[in-house]
C-alpha positions as CSV (number, residue, x, y, z in Angstrom):
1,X,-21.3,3.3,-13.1
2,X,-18.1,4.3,-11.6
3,X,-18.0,5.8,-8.0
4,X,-16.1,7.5,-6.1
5,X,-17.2,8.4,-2.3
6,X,-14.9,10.1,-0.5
7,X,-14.8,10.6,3.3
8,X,-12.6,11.3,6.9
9,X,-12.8,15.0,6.8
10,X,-13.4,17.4,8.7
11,X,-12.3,20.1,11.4
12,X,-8.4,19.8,12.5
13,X,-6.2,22.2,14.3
14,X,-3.0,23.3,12.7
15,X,-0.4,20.6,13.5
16,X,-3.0,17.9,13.5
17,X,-3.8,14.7,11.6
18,X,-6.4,13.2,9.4
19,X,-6.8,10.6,7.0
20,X,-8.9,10.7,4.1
21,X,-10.6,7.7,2.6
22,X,-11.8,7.3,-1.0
23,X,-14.1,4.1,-1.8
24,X,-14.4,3.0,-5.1
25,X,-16.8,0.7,-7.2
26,X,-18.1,0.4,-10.9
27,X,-14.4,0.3,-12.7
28,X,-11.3,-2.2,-12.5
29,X,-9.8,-0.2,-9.4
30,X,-6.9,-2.3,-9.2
31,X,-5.8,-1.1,-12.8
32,X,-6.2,2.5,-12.6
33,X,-3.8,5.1,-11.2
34,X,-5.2,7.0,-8.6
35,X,-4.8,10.9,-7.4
36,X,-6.0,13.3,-4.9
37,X,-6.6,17.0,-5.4
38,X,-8.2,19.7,-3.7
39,X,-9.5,23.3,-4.3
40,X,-9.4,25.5,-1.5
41,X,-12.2,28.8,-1.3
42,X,-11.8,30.6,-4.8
43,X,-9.1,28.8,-6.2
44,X,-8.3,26.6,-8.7
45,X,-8.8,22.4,-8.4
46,X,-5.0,21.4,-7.8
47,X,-3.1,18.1,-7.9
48,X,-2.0,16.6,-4.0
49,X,-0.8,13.1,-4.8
50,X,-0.9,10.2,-6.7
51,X,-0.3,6.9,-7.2
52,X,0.4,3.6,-9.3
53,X,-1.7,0.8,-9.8
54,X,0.4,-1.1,-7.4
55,X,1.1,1.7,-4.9
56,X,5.0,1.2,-6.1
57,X,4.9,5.1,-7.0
58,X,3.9,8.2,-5.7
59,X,4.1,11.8,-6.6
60,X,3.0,14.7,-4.6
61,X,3.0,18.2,-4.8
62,X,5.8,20.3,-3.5
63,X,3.0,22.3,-1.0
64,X,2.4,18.8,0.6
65,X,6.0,17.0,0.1
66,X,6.9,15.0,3.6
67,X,3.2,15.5,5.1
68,X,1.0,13.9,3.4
69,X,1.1,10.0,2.1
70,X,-1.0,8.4,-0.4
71,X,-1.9,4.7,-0.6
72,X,-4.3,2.4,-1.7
73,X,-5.6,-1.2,-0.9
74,X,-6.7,-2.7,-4.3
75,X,-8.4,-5.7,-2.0
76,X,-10.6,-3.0,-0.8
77,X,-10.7,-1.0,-3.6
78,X,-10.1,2.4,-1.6
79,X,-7.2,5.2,-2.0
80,X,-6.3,6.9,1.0
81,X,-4.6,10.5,2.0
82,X,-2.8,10.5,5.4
83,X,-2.3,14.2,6.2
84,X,-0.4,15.4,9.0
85,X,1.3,18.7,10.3
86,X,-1.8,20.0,8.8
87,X,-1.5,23.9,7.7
88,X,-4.3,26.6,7.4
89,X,-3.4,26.4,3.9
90,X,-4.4,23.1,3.8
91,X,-8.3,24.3,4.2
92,X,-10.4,22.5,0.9
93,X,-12.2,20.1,0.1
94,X,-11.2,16.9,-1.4
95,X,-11.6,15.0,-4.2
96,X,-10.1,11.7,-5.1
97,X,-9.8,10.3,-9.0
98,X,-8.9,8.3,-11.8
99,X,-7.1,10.3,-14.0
100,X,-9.4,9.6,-17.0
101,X,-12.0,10.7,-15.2
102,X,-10.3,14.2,-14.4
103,X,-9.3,15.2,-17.5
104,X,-13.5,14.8,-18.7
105,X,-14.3,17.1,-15.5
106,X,-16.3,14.0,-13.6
107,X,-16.2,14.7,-10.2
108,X,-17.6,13.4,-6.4
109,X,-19.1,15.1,-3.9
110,X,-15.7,15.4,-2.0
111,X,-14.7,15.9,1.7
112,X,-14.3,19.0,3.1
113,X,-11.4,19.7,5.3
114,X,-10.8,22.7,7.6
115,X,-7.9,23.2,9.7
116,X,-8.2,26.2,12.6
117,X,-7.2,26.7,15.6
């Protein structure tokens, strides 16, 4: 059974750092692309970042571009999401995924992150 268990959120002040963690078991992790999205308070589940099997890609969305860094450690099977210069905008929580899994609407529990002053 494939899981996903995401963690390392939490309060941050505008300007300030976190790093997301997403722990994976039950699927071949090392073979599967990996994304993070988010969906802020009545919007729409969007796409942050992904990445390759290998970690030799990336791709991020334009509203996190030069902030935010994904990467993974296929020895320890977990993705992570380095966020910094964090926004208000930035307010959501936070799901990682395997794209299969997104496009059939399977989801974790998520992390929630909340930046404020």
């Amino acid at each position: 059974q494939v899981q996903l268990v995401e963690s390392g959120g939490g309060l941050a002040q505008p300007g300030g750092s976190l790093r997301l963690s997403c722990a994976a078991s039950g699927f071949t992790f090392r073979m599967s692309a990996m994304s993070w999205y988010r969906q802020a308070p009545g919007k729409e589940r969007e796409l942050v970042a992904n990445i390759t099997t290998n970690g030799g890609s990336t791709n991020y969305a334009d509203s996190v571009q030069g902030r935010f860094t994904i990467s993974r450690d296929n020895i320890k099977r977990t993705v992570y999401l380095q966020m910094k210069s964090l926004k208000p905008e930035d307010t959501a929580v936070y799901y990682c995924n395997t794209p299969s899994r997104a496009r059939a609407g399977s989801w974790g529990q998520g992390t929630q992150v909340t930046v404020s002053p």
